[in-house]
C-alpha positions as CSV (number, residue, x, y, z in Angstrom):
1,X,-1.5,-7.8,27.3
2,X,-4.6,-7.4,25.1
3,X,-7.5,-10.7,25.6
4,X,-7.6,-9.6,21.7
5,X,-8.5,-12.8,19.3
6,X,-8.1,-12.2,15.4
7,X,-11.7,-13.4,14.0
8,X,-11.7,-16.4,11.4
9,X,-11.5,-15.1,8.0
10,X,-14.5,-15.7,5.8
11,X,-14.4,-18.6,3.7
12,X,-16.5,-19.8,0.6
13,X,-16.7,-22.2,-1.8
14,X,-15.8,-21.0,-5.1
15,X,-15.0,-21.9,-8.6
16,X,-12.1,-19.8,-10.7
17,X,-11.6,-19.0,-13.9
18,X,-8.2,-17.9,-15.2
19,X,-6.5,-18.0,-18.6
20,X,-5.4,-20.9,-20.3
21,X,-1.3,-20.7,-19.9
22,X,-1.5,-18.8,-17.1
23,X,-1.6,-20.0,-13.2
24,X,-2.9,-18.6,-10.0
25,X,-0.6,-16.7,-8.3
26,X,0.3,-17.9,-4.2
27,X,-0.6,-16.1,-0.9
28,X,2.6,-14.7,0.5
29,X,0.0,-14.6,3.7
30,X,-1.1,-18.3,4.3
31,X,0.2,-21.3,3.7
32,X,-1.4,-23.1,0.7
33,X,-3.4,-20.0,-0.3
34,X,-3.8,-19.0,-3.6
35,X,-4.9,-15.1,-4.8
36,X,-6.9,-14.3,-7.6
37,X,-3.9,-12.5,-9.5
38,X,-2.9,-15.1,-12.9
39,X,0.8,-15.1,-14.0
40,X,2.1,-16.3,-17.2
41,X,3.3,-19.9,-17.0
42,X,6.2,-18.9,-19.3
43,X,8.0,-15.8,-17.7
44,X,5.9,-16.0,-14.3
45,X,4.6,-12.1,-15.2
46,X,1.8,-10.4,-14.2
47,X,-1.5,-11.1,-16.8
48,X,-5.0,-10.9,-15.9
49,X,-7.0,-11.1,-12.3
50,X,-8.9,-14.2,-12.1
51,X,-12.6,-14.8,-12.3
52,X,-14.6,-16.0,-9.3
53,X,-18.1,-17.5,-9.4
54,X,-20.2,-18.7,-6.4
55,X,-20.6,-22.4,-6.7
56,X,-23.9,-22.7,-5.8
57,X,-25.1,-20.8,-9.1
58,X,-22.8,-22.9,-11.0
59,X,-23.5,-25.9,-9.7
60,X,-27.2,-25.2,-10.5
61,X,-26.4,-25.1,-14.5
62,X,-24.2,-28.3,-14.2
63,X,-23.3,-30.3,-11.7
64,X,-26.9,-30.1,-10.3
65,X,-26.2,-32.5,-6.9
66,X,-23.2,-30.8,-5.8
67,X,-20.1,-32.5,-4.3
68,X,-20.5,-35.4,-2.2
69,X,-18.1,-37.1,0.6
70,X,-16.3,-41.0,-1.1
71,X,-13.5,-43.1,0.2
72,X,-12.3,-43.6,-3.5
73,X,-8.6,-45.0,-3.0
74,X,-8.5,-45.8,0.9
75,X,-11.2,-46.8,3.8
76,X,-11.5,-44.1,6.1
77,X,-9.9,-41.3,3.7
78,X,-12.3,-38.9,2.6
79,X,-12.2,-37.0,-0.1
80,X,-14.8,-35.0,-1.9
81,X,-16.1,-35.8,-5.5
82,X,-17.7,-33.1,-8.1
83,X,-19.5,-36.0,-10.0
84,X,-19.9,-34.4,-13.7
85,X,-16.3,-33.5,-13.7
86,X,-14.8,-37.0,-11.9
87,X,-12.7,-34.5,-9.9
88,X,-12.1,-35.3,-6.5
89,X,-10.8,-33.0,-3.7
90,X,-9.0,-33.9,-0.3
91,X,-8.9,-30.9,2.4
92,X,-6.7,-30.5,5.3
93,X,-8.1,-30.7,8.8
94,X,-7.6,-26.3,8.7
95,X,-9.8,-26.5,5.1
96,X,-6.5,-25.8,2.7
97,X,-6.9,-27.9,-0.1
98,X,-4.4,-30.6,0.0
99,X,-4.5,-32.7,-3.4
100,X,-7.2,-33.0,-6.6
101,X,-7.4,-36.3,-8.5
102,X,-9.2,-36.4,-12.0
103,X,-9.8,-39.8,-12.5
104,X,-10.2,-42.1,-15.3
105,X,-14.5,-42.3,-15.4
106,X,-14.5,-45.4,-15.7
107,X,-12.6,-46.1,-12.5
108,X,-15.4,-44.2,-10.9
109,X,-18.9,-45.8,-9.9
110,X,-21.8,-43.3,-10.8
């Protein structure tokens, strides 16, 4: 029996760009992962490979402070909130995103 311990994969924050009809195809690997492979909403087939961008540059052109920890619908529940876009983001405990919430911006204090 091998003391042999898979390293954590490498993980970083990034924004994707696909196109418009199309969807992100899912991980047959991990659980709630996503590959950077875009499929036709229509017929599900095979159409372009997705776009990725380092957040960090892009939030330097326009969201300039970066996403920031709220308790928007629930005390204690903490979600994270892309302010120009009124997006937030809620993460499992393992870092999977587990739900995104546009909201109305009005509804949101700035």
């Amino acid at each position: 029996m091998s003391n042999y311990h898979r390293p954590q994969p490498n993980r970083k924050f990034m924004l994707v760009e696909f196109p418009a009809g199309t969807h992100l195809d899912r991980s047959r690997a991990s659980s709630g992962g996503m590959r950077g492979t875009a499929r036709d909403d229509r017929d599900n087939s095979l159409v372009a490979q997705a776009e990725l961008f380092d957040a960090d540059d892009r939030y330097d052109e326009g969201y300039r402070d970066g996403p920031k920890q709220c308790e928007p619908f629930t005390a204690g529940e903490v979600w994270w909130r892309l302010p120009d876009s009124k997006t937030l983001l809620s993460f499992e405990d393992d870092g999977f995103l587990a739900a995104a919430h546009r909201s109305e911006p009005a509804l949101l204090n700035d």
